[in-house]
DOMARLO-610195 format. One record per residue (C-alpha): residue in one letter; x, y negated, z negated. Coordinates in steps of 0.25 Angstrom, whole numbers, plus 2048, in hexadecimal, padded with zeros to 3 digits. Layout:
AXYZ
...
END
This chain:
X8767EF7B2
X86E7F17BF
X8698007BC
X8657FB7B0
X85C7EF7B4
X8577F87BD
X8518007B2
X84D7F67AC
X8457F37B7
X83F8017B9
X83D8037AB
X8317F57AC
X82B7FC7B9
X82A8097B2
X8248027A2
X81B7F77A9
X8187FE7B5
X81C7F57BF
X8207F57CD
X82F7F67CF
X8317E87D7
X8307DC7CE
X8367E37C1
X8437E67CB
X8417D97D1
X83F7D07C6
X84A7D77BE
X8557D47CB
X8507C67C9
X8547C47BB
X8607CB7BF
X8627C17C9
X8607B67C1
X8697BA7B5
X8747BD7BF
X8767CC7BA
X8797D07C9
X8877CB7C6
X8887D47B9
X8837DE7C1
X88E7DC7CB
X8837DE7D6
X8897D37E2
X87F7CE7ED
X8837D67F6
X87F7E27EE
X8737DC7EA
X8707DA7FA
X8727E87FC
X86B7EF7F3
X8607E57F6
X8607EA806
X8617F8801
X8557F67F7
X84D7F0803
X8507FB80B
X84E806802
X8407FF7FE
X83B7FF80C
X83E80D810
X837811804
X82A807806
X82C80F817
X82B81C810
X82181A806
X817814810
X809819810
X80381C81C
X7F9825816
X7F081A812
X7F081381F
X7E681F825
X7DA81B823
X7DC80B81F
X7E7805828
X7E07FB82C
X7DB7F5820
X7EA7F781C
X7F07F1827
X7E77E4826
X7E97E3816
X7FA7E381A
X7F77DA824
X7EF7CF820
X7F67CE814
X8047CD81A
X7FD7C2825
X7F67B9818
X8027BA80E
X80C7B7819
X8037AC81E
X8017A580E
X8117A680A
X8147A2818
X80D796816
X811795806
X81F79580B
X81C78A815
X81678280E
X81E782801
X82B781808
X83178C804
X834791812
X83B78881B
X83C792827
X83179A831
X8367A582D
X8397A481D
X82A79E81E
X8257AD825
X82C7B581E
X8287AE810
X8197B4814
X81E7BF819
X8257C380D
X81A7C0801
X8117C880C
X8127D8807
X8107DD7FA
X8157E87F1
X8137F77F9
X81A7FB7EA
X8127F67E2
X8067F87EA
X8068067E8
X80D8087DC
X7FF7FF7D6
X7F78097DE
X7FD8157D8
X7FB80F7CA
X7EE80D7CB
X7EA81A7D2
X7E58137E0
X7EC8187EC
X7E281F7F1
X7D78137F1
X7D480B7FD
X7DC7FF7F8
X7E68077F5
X7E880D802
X7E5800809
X7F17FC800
X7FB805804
X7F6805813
X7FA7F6813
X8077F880C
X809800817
X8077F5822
X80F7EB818
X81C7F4818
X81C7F7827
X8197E682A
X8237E481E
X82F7EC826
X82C7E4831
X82D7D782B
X83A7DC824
X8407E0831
X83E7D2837
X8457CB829
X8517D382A
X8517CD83A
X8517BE837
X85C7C682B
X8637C9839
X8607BC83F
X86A7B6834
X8757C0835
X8767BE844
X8747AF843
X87E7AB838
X8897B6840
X8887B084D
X8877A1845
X8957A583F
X89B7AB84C
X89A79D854
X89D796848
X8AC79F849
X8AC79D859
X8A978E858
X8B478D84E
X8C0793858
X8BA78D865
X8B178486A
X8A678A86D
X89B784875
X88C780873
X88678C878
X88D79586D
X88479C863
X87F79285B
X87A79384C
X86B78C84F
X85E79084C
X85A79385A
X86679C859
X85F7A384C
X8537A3852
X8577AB85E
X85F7B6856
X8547B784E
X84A7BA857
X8517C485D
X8537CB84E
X8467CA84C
X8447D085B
X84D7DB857
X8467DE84A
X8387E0850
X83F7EA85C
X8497F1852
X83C7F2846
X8327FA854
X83F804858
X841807848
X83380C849
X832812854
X84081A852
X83A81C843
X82D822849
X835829852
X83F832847
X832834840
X82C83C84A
X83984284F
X842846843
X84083F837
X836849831
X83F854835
X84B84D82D
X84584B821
X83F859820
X84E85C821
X852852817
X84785780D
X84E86480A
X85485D800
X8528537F8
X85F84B7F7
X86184D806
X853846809
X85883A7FE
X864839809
X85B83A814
X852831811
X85A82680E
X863828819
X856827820
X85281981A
X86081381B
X865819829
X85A81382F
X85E804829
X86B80582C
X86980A83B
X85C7FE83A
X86A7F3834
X8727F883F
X8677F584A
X8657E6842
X8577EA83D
X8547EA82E
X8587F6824
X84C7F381F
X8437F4828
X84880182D
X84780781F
X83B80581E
X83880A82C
X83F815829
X83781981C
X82B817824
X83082382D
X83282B821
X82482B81B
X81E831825
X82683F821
X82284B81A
X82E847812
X82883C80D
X8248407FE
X8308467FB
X838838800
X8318327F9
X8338397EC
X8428397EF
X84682B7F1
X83C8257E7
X8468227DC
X84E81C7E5
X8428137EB
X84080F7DF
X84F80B7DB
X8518037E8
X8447FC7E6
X8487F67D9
X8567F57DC
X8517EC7E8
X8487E37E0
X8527E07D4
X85D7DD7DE
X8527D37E6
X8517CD7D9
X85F7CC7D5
X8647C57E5
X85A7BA7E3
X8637B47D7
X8567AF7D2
X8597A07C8
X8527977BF
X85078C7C8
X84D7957D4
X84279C7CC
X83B78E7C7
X83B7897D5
X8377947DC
X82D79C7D2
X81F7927D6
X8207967E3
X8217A77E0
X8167A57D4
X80D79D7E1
X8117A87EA
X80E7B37DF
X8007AE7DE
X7FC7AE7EB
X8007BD7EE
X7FA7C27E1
X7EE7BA7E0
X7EA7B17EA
X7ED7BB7F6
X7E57C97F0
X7D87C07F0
X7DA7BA7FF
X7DA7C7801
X7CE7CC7FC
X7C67C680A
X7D07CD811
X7CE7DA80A
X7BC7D680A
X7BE7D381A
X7C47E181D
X7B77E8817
X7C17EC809
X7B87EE7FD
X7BB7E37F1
X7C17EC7E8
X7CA7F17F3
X7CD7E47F8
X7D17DF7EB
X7DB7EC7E9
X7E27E97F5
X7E57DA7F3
X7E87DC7E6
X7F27E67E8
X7F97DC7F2
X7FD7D17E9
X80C7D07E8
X8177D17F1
X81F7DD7F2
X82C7E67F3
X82A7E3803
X82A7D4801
X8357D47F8
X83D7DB803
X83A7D180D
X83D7C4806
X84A7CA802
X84D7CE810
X8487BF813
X8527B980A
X85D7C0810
X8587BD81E
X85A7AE81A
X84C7AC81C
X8487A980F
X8527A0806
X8547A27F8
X84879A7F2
X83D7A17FB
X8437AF7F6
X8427AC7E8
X8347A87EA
X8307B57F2
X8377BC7E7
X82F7B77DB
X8257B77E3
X8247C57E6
X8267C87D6
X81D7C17D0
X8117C77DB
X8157D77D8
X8167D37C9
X8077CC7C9
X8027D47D6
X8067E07CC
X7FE7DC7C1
X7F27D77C9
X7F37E57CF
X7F37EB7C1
X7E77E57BD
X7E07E77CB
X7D47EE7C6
X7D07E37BB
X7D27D87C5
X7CA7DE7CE
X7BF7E17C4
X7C07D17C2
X7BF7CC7D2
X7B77D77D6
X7AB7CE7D8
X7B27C57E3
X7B67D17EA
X7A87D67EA
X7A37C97F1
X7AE7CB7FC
X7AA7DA7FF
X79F7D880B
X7937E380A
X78D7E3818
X77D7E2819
X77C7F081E
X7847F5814
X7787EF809
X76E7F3811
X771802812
X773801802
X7647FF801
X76180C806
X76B8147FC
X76281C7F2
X76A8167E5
X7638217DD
X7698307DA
X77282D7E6
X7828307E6
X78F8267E4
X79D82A7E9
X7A78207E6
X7B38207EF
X7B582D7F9
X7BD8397F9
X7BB8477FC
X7B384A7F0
X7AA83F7F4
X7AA844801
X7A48527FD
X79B84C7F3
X7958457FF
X792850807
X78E8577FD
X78084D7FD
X78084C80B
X77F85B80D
X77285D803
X76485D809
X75C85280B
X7548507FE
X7618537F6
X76C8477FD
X76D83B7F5
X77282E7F9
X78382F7F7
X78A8227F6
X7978237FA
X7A18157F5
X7AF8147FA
X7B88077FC
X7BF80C809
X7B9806816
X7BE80F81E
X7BA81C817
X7AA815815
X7AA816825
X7AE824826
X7A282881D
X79A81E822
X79E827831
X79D83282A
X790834820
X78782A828
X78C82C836
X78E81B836
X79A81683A
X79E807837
X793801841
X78680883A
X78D80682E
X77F803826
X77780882F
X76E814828
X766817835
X77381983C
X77682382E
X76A82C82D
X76C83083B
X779837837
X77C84182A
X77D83E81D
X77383281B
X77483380C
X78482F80C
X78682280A
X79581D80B
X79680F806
X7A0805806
X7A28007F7
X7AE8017EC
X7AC80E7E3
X7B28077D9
X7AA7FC7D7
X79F7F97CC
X7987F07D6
X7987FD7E1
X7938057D5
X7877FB7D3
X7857FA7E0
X7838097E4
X77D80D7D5
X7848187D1
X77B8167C5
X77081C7CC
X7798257D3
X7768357D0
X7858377D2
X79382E7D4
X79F8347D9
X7AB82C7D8
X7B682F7E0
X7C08277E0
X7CC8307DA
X7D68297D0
X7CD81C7CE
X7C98157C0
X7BA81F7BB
X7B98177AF
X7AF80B7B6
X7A88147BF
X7A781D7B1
X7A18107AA
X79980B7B5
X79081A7B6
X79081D7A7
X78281E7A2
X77B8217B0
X77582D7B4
X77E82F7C0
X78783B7C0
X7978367C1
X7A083F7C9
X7B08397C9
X7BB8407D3
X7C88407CC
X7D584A7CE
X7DA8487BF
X7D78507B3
X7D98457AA
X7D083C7B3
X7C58467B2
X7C58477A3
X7C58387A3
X7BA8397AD
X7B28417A4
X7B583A797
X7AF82C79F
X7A28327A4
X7A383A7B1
X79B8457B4
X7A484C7BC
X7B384A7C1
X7B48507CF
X7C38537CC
X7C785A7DB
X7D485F7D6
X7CF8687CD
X7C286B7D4
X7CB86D7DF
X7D48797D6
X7C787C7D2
X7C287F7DF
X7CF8877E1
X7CF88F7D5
X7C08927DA
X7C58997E8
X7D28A17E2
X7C78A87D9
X7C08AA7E4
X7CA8AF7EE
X7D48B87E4
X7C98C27E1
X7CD8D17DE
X7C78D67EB
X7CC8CB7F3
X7D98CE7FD
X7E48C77FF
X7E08C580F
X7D48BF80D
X7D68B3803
X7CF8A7806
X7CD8AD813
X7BE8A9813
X7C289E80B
X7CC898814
X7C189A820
X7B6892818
X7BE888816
X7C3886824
X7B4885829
X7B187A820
X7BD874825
X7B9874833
X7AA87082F
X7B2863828
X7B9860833
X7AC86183A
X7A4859831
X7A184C835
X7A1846826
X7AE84D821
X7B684D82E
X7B583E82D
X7B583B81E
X7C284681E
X7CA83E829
X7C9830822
X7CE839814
END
């Protein structure tokens, strides 16, 4: 019966698309409620176990999975995203809990924050995938400050299974004088079961936590450089050996962690952090993903099954979870529109971001069940939490869905927020918006185009355009093609003493109609949009019935019929232009005359000078580090 409610629950992911947490998770509910645990024969202790093992498993996965990648080039923006949210949201529920009286305690009040504080990682980049948006600033900046999250999460985990500790050693050493004060008489200064006691031992588990959580790094780090990489080359001969490796990774370094009296956790977690930075890491990836995905919704339908959810808990308890739903999914993402307008971030971006950040997560949901366990939480707050964090992936889910038509609806708050300095409108005046050029976003087609207009004689250059979201990247052209850096920013005088006068990079959202009205690609004599895997069909729309000529970069076949069929002129399609290309020099090189010693001889030197003239070149050198 539990297999096959289990394929009941994958087989609703799989028809509507859904994430796997709140089918699994609100199946284990109704489970619970209807009491089919006990036809099931599943007791608490099983259900306790497969629920550590679940947490364990999940957390080695969210190590290993991590994506430092994206934290080149925007860390900072990341790290401030994770940051402020974890402070603001923990600060709100902290007070709701407070103030509501569903926390009595210190603690059961911080970590009620604490807990309603991190989204889905999950979900956040399942949705990015969906729609095609990994590669986009937002979604970068996303997964750059899931990063942050999970490595702040494990922490936080680490310190709950410390007052979890805390409890152990208190109620053993509450039942030990109890026993000595039972067969002697033992005096006043014996170990006594008061708070001061409590407090004392906790501290010290808490202490110990902190210590043990630094040397799990630092002896993590340490195998990393040493062996590990060396081990798993060895294991990855085959492919059951590197299955048995890598879990006799993840869960030997638990149990040596459970030894110690740190959490299993958290060392998993740790561990799978290590991990990702192998060679290995795809092929890990690929082999343990079926069973990621079996412990991930193993975990959550058990989660739901040990609350014993009821009628009259439910009734009682729901208000507050639809109040707490609310605030996450709704009020929170527009608090944090400022935040996003403050840090520089376009609207659109901004409103991307926030969005995406509007349900509590897989991570949350670990820690209020390790809360619960760790008697930090009683039964009423847990339930709440719980509902809570269903009812927020469900609705943050649809509102994610529907992104894009939301967005299209509030756009013109976000536009007030978005801060256009009077430099900025005063070097706009002096762009010739006639016959001049439009990029829309950046990549290395973009870059080429660019240069190609800088390079032509003077009577020939034309004023280029060139619109990108990413703060970071606008900097580095600004550095490169106008020799300005952030303090000349606007500053022309400062520009015509340097190259490339006629490039002008410019800070706005290629994807937006008002950007498109701003800059006239009307009146443009050519637009060149490259942004890859994006929606054509408005920017299609926008240009039909202008003189302009409009050149899309895709790397699909399909896209590029589609391209055509909507208007474009040309689709820049750099994979087959890139064969091309190829197809192009093997005709070349395999003549009849030509020898077997001297192919791609003079080919191979051409190309190593214009290497070495790139590396030497200002524009590409810098342009190419930031790519």
């Amino acid at each position: 019966m539990f297999m096959l409610m289990l394929a009941f629950i994958v087989l609703l992911t799989h028809t509507f698309r859904l994430p796997a947490i709140p089918p699994a998770l609100l199946v284990g509910i109704i489970a619970g409620a209807a009491e089919l645990d006990k036809r099931m024969n599943l007791e608490a202790p099983v259900i306790a176990a497969l629920i550590e093992l679940g947490v364990v498993l999940l957390l080695f996965f969210a190590g290993l999975s991590t994506d430092y990648v994206s934290l080149v080039h925007h860390y900072n923006t990341s790290f401030w995203f994770a940051l402020i949210q974890i402070i603001v949201r923990t600060a709100i529920f902290a007070a709701l809990a407070a103030g509501s009286g569903l926390s009595q305690t210190v603690e059961a009040v911080i970590f009620f924050g604490l807990t309603c504080s991190f989204s889905s990682t999950l979900m956040t980049v399942q949705n990015l995938q969906m729609r095609g948006e990994m590669r986009t600033l937002h979604g970068r900046i996303l997964r750059g400050s899931c990063v942050f999250k999970e490595l702040i999460s494990s922490f936080i985990i680490a310190i709950i299974f410390a007052f979890f500790q805390a409890r152990v050693m208190f109620h053993s050493m509450a039942t030990e004088t109890s026993a000595r004060r039972g067969e002697v008489n033992a005096t006043s200064t014996d170990v006594a079961s008061d708070g001061s006691h409590k407090k004392d031992q906790l501290g010290t588990e808490i202490g110990k936590a902190i210590g043990i959580y630094v040397l799990v790094c630092l002896i993590l780090y340490g195998l990393h450089r040493l062996c590990l990489e060396r081990v798993f080359k060895f294991f990855s001969k085959d492919s059951e050996l590197l299955f048995i490796g890598i879990m006799a990774y993840d869960l030997g370094v638990g149990a040596l962690g459970f030894l110690a009296g740190f959490s299993p956790m958290a060392c998993s977690f740790l561990a799978g952090l290590s991990a990702a930075f192998l060679k290995q890491r795809v092929r890990i990836e690929n082999k343990v993903s079926s069973l990621k995905d079996f412990g991930m919704i193993t975990f959550y339908f058990m989660m739901g099954i040990y609350v014993q959810l009821d009628a009259a808990s439910f009734g009682r308890l729901v208000p507050w979870s639809i109040i707490i739903c609310f605030i996450i999914t709704i009020v929170l993402p527009v608090l944090f529109w400022v935040f996003g307008a403050a840090m520089g971030l376009k609207g659109r971006t901004t409103f991307m971001i926030c969005n995406t950040f509007n349900s509590m997560g897989e991570t949350s949901l670990i820690m209020q069940s390790l809360a619960y366990h760790a008697d930090i939480f009683d039964r009423d707050q847990y339930i709440v939490l719980l509902l809570s964090s269903l009812f927020s992936m469900v609705l943050g889910w649809i509102l994610q869905t529907y992104q894009v038509e939301i967005y299209n609806r509030v756009k013109f708050l976000l536009v007030a927020l978005e801060n256009v300095t009077a430099e900025e409108t005063e070097r706009e005046k002096k762009f010739s918006y006639k016959d001049h050029i439009v990029l829309l976003g950046f990549n290395e087609s973009g870059l080429e185009i660019a240069n190609h207009f800088l390079e032509k004689s003077e009577w020939q250059k034309r004023d280029v355009l060139m619109l990108d979201l990413d703060p970071s990247l606008h900097r580095t052209m600004l550095t490169s093609f106008c020799g300005a850096d952030a303090s000349s920013h606007g500053d022309e005088e400062h520009a015509k003493a340097h190259f490339g006068t006629n490039i002008f990079p410019v800070y706005a959202d290629p994807e937006s109609e008002l950007s498109w009205h701003r800059y006239r690609l009307r009146s443009a004599s050519l637009v060149v949009c490259c942004t890859i895997d994006r929606d054509p069909k408005p920017l299609c729309k926008y240009m039909k019935g202008s003189n302009a000529t409009l050149m899309v970069i895709t790397n699909s076949n399909e896209e590029a019929k589609v391209l055509y069929d909507l208007g474009v002129h040309y689709a820049i399609q750099q994979e087959y232009l890139a064969a091309l290309e190829v197809s192009i020099i093997l005709k070349e090189e395999y003549q009849e005359s030509s020898k077997a010693d001297s192919l791609f001889v003079k080919r191979r030197q051409s190309h190593q000078e214009e290497l070495k003239e790139e590396q030497e070149s200002h524009i590409r050198r810098k342009i190419g580090e930031f790519m």
